[in-house]
C-alpha positions in Angstrom: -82.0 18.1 -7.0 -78.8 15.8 -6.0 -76.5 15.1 -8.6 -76.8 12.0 -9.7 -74.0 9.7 -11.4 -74.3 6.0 -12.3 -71.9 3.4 -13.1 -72.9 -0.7 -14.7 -70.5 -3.2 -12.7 -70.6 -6.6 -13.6 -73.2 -9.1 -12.5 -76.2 -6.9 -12.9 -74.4 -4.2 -10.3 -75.6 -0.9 -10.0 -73.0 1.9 -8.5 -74.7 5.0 -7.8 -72.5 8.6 -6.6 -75.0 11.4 -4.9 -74.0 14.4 -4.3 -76.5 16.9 -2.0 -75.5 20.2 -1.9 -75.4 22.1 1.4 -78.3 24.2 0.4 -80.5 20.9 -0.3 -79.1 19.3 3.6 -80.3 22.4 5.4 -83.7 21.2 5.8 -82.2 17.5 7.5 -79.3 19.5 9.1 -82.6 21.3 11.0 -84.4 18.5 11.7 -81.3 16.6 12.9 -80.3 19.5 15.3 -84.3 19.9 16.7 -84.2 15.6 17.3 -80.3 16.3 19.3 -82.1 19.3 21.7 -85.3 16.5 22.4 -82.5 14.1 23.8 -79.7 16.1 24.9 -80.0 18.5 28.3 -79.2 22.3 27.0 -79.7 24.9 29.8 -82.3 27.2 29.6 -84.2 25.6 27.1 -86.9 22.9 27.1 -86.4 19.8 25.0 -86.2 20.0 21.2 -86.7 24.2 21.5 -82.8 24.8 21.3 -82.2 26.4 18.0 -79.5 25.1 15.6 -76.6 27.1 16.7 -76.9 26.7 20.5 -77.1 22.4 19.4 -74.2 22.9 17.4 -72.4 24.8 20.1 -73.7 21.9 22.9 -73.4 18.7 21.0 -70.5 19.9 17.9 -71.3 20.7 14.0 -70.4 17.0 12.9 -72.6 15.4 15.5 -75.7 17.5 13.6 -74.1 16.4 10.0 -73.9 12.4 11.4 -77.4 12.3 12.9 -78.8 13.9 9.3 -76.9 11.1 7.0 -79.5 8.2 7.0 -82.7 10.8 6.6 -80.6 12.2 4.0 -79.2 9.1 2.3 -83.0 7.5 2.6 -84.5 10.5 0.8 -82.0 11.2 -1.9 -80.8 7.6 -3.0 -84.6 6.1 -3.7 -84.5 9.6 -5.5 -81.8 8.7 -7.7 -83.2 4.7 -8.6 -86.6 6.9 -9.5 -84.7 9.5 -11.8 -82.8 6.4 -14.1 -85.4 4.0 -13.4 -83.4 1.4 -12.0 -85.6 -1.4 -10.7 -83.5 -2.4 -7.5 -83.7 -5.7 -5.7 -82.0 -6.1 -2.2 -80.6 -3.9 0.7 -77.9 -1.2 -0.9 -74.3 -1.0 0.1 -73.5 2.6 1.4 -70.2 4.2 1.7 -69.8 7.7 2.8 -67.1 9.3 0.4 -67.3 13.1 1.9 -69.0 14.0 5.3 -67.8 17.2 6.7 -69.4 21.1 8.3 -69.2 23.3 4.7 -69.1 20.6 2.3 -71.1 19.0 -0.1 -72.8 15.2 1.0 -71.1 12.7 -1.1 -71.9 9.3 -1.0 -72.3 5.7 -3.3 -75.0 2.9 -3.2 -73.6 0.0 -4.9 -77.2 -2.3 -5.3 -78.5 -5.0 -7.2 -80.0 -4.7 -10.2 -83.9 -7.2 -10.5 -82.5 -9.7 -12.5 -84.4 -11.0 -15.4 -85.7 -14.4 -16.6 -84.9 -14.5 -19.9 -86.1 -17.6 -21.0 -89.0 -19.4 -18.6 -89.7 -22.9 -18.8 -93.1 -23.8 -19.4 -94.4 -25.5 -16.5 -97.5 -27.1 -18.0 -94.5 -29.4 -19.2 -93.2 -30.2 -16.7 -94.4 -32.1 -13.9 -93.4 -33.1 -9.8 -94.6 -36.7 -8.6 -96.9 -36.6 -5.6 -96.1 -39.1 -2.8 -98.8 -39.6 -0.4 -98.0 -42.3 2.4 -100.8 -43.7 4.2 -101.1 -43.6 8.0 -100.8 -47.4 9.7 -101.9 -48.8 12.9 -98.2 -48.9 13.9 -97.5 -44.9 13.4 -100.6 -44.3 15.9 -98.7 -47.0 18.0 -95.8 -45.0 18.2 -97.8 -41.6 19.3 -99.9 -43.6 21.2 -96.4 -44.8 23.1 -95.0 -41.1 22.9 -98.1 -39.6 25.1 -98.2 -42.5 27.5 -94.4 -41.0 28.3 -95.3 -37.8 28.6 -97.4 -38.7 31.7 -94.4 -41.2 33.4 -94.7 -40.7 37.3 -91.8 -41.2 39.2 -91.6 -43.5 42.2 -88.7 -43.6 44.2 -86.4 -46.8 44.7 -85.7 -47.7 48.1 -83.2 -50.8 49.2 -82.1 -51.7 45.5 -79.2 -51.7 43.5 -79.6 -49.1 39.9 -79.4 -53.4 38.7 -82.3 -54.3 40.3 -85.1 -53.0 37.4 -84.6 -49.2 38.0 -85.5 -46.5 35.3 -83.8 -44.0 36.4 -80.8 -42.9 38.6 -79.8 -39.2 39.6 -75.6 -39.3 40.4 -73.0 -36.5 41.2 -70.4 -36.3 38.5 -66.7 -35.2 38.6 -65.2 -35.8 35.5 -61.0 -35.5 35.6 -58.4 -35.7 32.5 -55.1 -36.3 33.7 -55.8 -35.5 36.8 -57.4 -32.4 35.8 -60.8 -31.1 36.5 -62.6 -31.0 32.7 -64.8 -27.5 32.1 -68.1 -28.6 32.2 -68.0 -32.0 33.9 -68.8 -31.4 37.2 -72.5 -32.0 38.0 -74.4 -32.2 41.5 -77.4 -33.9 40.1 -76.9 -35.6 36.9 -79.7 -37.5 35.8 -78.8 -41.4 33.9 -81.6 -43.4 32.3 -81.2 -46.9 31.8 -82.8 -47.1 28.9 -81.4 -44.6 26.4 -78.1 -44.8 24.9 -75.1 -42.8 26.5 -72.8 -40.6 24.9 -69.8 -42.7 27.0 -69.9 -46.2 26.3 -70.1 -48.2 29.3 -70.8 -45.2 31.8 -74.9 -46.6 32.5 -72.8 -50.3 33.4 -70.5 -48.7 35.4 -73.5 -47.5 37.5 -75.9 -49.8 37.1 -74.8 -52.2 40.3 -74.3 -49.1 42.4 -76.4 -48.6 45.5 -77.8 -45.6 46.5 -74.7 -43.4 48.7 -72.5 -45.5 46.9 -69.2 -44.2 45.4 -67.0 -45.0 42.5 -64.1 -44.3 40.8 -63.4 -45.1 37.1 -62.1 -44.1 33.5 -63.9 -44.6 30.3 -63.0 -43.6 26.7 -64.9 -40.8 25.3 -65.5 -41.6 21.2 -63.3 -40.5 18.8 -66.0 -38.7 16.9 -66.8 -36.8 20.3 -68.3 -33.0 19.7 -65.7 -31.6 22.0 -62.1 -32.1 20.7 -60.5 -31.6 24.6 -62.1 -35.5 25.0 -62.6 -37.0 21.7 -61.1 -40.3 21.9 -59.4 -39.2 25.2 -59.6 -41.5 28.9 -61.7 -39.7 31.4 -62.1 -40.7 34.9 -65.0 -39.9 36.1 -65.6 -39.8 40.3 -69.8 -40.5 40.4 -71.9 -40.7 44.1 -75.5 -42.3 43.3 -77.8 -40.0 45.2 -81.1 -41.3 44.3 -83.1 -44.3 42.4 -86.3 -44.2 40.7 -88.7 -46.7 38.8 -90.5 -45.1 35.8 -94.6 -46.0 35.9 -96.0 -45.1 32.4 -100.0 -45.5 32.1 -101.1 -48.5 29.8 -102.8 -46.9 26.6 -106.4 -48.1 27.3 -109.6 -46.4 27.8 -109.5 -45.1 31.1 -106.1 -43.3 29.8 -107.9 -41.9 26.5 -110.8 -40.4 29.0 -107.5 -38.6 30.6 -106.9 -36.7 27.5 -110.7 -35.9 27.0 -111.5 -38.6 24.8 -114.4 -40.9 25.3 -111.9 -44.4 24.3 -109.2 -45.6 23.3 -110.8 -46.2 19.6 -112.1 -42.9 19.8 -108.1 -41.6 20.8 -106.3 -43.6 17.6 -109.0 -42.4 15.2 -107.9 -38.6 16.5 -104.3 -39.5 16.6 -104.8 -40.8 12.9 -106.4 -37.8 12.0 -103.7 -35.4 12.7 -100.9 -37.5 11.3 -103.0 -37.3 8.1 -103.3 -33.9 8.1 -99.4 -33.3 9.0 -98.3 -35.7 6.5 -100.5 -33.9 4.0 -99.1 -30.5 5.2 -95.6 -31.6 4.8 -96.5 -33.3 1.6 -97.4 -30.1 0.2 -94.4 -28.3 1.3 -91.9 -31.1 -0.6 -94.0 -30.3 -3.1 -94.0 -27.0 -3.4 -90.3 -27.2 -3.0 -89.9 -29.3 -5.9 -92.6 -27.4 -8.2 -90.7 -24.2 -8.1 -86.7 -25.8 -8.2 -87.9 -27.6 -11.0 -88.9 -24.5 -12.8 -86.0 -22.7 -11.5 -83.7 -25.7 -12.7 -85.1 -25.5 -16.5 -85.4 -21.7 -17.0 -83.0 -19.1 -17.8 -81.7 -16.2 -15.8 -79.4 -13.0 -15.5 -76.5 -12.9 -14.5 -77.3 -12.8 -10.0 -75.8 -10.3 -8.3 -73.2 -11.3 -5.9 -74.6 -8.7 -3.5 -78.1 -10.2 -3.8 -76.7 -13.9 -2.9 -74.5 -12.7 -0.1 -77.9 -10.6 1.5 -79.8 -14.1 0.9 -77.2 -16.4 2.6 -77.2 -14.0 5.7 -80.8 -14.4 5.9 -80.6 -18.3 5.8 -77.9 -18.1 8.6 -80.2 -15.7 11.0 -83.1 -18.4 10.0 -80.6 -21.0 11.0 -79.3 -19.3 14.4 -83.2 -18.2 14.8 -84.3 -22.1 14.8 -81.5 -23.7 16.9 -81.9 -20.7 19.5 -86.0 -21.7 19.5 -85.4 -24.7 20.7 -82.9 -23.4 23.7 -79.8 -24.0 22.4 -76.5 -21.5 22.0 -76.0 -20.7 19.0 -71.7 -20.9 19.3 -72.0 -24.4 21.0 -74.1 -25.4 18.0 -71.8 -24.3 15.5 -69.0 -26.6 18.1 -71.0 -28.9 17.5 -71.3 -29.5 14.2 -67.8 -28.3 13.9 -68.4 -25.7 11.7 -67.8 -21.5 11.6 -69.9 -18.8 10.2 -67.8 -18.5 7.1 -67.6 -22.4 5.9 -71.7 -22.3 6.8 -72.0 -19.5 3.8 -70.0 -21.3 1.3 -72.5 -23.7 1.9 -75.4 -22.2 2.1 -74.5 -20.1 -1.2 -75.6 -22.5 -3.6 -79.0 -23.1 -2.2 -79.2 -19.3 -1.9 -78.9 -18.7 -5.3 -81.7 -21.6 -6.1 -83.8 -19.3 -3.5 -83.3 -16.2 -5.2 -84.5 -17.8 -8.9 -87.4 -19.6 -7.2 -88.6 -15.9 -6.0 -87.9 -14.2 -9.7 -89.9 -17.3 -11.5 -93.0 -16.7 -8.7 -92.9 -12.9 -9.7 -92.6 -13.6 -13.5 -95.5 -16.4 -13.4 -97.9 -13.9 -11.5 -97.3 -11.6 -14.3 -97.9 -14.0 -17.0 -100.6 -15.8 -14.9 -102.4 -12.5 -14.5 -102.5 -13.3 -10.8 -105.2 -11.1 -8.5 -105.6 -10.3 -5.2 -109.1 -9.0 -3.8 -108.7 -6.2 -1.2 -110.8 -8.1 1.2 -108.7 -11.0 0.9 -105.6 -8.7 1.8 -108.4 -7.3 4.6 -108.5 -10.7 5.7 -105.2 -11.4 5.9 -104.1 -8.3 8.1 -107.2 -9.0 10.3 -105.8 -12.5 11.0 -102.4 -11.4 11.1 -103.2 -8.6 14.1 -105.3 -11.3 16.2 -101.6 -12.1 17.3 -100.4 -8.3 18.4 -101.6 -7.3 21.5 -99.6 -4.0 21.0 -101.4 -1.0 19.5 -98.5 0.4 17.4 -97.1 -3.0 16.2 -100.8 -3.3 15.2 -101.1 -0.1 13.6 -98.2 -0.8 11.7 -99.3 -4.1 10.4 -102.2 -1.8 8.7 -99.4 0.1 6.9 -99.2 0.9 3.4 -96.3 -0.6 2.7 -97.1 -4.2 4.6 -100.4 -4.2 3.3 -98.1 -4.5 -0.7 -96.0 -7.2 1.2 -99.1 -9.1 2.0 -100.7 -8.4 -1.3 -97.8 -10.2 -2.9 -97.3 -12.5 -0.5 -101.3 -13.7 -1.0 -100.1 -13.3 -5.1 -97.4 -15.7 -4.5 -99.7 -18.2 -3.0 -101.7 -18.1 -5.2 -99.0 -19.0 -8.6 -98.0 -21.9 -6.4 -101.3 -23.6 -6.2 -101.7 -23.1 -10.1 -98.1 -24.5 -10.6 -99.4 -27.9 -8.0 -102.5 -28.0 -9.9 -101.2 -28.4 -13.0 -97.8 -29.9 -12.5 -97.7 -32.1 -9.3 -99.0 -35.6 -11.1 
């Protein structure tokens, strides 16, 4: 059995010192020399047959010791929050204080203690006003508008000026700053249309009386507020060529465009449109309200002191949500962030105090489904995994979906679902 020591830091902080003897890491010192042999090349023997001391003799006694820590550190620390029954919340800070051939494993986990609720607000007081906003002709309108875009054809411009009612005009770009080429600026088909706004001011007038073969020289002010700081507010000249013209031809939104999209009329299209706004409103609806349900709960109950460790491990998450989102939609992530003119470390300042908000809105869900007496059926939870698998075509990412330990996450997941559609039931007015 490791020896176990355990020191209370402030904020609900849990340091934990393990000790594991070298008779209690021979077993993980064997595995961890059988796993080197599988991947390393040892004359004369086949992979993972080498015996300890021709691997250590190969590969070096400390490369065995590193390859054991995590199995070791996994088995023993889960161990020692077992042994003091220390209900932990949150990924574990490990530093190594002793690894070494001969010596005793020494390690800490500094962890997060679950904080507690200590006082709950009763929610059947408390209450979250729904706003439901009707759909109106003019939102189906818009969609209406938005699909007939989608479907723009094209048709090229011959024997006009970019003046003379074109859409559309495709130019090569040099862009110069006194007299110097600017990083980015230099495009063989850039693409203008003439009616959307332009990041320069003036740039679509510049070309709009240009003829096709045409060139031009001339210098525009890029705005002060400008994402890039090289050209905020800066004089650019900019040396364009007007390669080609095109008129835009979008389909009128009538019946014979409705049978296009596999509807039988154009009535028959707005009813479906109006539909599916509905049902997103009421989707989104329900999120703001779930949002508000729980912060308001959150807001008027009492807590623990949070660890700092537990809001620094939630922050990180909302920054890989936020670099996982901008990245789904094509974007780099470091541009972004130029963008917005913002680093990594002013974006978790920020995001702390919502983090923290986050945190209590997941310990008032766990303490509700306690006092709610929340249930899950087993088939339900059958359900769940079933649905969740229909999107895995790979056998072990399936397999592992059918996991002990993912079938608890989905148990409380189906748990938490649950509390929140009590708490909008009874509170959301």
């Amino acid at each position: 059995m490791p020896s176990i020591q355990v020191e209370n830091l402030p904020k609900n902080t849990v340091k934990i010192t393990v000790t594991v003897s070298q008779e209690e890491l021979q077993p993980h010192l064997g595995a961890a020399a059988t796993a080197l042999s599988e991947e390393t090349s040892i004359p004369g023997f086949r992979p993972g047959k080498a015996g300890f001391d021709i691997v250590k003799n190969r590969v070096g006694e400390m490369k065995i010791y590193e390859a054991a820590l995590e199995p070791v550190v996994r088995a023993t620390l889960f161990e020692a929050f077992a042994k003091n029954d220390l209900e932990t919340v949150g990924s574990p800070k490990i530093d190594v204080v002793k690894l070494a051939p001969g010596n005793d494993l020494v390690y800490t986990a500094e962890v997060a203690r679950m904080p507690a609720v200590t006082k709950l607000a009763d929610h059947k007081k408390l209450s979250v006003k729904s706003v439901r906003k009707p759909v109106e002709e003019k939102d189906v309108d818009v969609v209406l508008k938005d699909l007939s875009r989608m479907q723009t054809k094209e048709v090229r411009a011959v024997g006009v000026t970019a003046a003379g009612g074109t859409d559309k005009a495709v130019v090569a770009m040099n862009m110069k700053k006194d007299g110097v080429p600017v990083e980015g600026g230099q495009s063989p088909n850039h693409i203008v249309l003439f009616g959307e706004d332009y990041y320069v001011p003036g740039f679509k007038e510049q070309v709009s009386g240009m003829k096709e073969g045409e060139q031009k020289t001339f210098t525009l002010k890029f705005p002060a507020e400008h994402a890039s700081k090289l050209l905020a507010g800066s004089d650019v000249e900019f040396d364009v060529t007007l390669n080609e013209l095109y008129h835009l031809e979008s389909p009128t939104p009538d019946d014979a465009f409705a049978k296009s999209l596999g509807q039988t009329d154009l009535a028959t299209l707005r009813g479906r449109i109006k539909e599916n706004l509905a049902a997103e409103r009421a989707e989104e609806e329900g999120r703001r309200e779930e949002r508000e349900v729980l912060e308001l709960i959150a807001k008027e109950s009492r807590f623990d002191d949070i660890p700092d460790l537990l809001v620094n491990e939630e922050v990180n998450k909302m920054l890989h949500e936020l670099e996982h989102n901008v990245t789904g939609q094509g974007l780099d992530f470091d541009k972004y962030l130029e963008g917005i003119k913002k680093g990594i470390a002013q974006l978790k300042l920020e995001f702390a105090p919502q983090a923290l908000v986050r945190i209590k809105v997941a310990l008032i869900v766990k303490e509700l489904a306690k006092q709610l007496t929340v249930t899950v059926d087993e088939k339900d939870v059958d359900d769940e995994l079933d649905r969740l698998a229909e999107n895995y075509e790979d056998a072990e990412a399936k397999k592992r979906l059918y996991s002990p330990a993912y079938r608890e996450y989905v148990t409380t997941v189906l748990k938490n679902r649950k509390v929140v559609q009590e708490l909008r039931k009874t509170m959301v007015k």
